[in-house]
N, C-alpha and C positions, 0 to 999 in steps of 0.2 A: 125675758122681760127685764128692764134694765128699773136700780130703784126711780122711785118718784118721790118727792115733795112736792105737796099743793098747801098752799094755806087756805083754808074753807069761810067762807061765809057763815059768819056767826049773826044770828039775831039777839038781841039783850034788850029787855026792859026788866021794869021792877021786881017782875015774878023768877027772873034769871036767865040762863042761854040754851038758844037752840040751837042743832047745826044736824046738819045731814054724812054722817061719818063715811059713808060708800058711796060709791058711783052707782047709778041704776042697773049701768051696763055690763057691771059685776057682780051686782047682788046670787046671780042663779049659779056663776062656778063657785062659793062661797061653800064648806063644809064645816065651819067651826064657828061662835061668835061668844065672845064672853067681852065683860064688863069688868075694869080692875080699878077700884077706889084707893089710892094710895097716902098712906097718911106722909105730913112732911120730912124729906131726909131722905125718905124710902127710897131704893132701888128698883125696880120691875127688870124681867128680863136678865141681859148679860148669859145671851143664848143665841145659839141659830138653828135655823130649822134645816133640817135636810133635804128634803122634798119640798115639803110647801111654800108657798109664798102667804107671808102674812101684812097686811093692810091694816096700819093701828092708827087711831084719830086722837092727840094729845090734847088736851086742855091746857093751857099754860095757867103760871110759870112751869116750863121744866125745862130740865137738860136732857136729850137724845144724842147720846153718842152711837155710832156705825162706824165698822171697818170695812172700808171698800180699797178691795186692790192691797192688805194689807197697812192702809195707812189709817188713823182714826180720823174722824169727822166726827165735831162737836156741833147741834144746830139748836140755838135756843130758844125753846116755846115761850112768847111773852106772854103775861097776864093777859087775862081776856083776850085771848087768841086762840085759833084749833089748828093745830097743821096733820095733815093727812104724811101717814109714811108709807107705801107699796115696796115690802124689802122681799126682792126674788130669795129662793132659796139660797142656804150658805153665806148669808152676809149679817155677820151676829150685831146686835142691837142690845141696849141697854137704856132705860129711862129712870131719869130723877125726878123725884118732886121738889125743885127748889121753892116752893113756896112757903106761906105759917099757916094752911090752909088743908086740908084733902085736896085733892085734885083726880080728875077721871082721864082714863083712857078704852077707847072701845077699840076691841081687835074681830079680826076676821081671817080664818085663813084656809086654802083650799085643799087643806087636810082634816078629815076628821080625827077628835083630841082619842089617842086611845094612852090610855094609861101604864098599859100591859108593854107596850112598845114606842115610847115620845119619840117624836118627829124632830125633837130638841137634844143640842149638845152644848151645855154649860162652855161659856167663853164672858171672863171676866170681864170688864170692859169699865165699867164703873164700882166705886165701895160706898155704902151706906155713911 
């Protein structure tokens, strides 16, 4: 599976934003799902998965930086935006919160999280 970028359709009014983080048609190989509130500055990530493939839906503002092919790719979440990242295994990821805000990302990935043995190997990419 090769990555993907989508930017998602966000709804906003007064009450604030919806969006639909996954595809339908991937909800069921899905073994992992958590929600990460990052305050601003913050780093997430600056990791790759071995096996799994993980599907994260950004809130903007942020920076996601990817190494594909060894080279970086920097791709910038704007405010009031979601973009969808699908990163097959071994392609490490790193997200910022550029914002003066929290900001959410929701991940998914078709590994389940064991503790005892991470699916994750630390790869810098980004610094706080």
């Amino acid at each position: 599976m090769p990555l993907e970028i989508d930017s998602l359709l966000v709804h906003t009014d007064t009450r604030g934003v919806v969006f639909e983080p996954l595809a339908a048609d991937r909800i069921a190989q899905q073994r992992n799902a958590h929600v990460v509130i990052s305050r601003p500055g913050v780093v997430r990530g600056n990791h790759c998965h071995l096996q799994g493939t993980e599907t994260i839906a950004v809130a903007g503002p942020a920076l996601v930086r990817i190494r594909e092919d060894g080279k970086l790719r920097d791709i910038e979440v704007p405010d009031q935006k979601v973009y969808r990242f699908t990163l097959p295994p071994k392609v490490p990821h790193a997200i910022k919160n550029t914002g003066d805000r929290p900001n959410v990302l929701v991940a998914f990935n078709t590994c389940e999280h064991d503790p005892q043995n991470p699916d994750t190997v630390q790869d810098i990419l980004l610094e706080s």
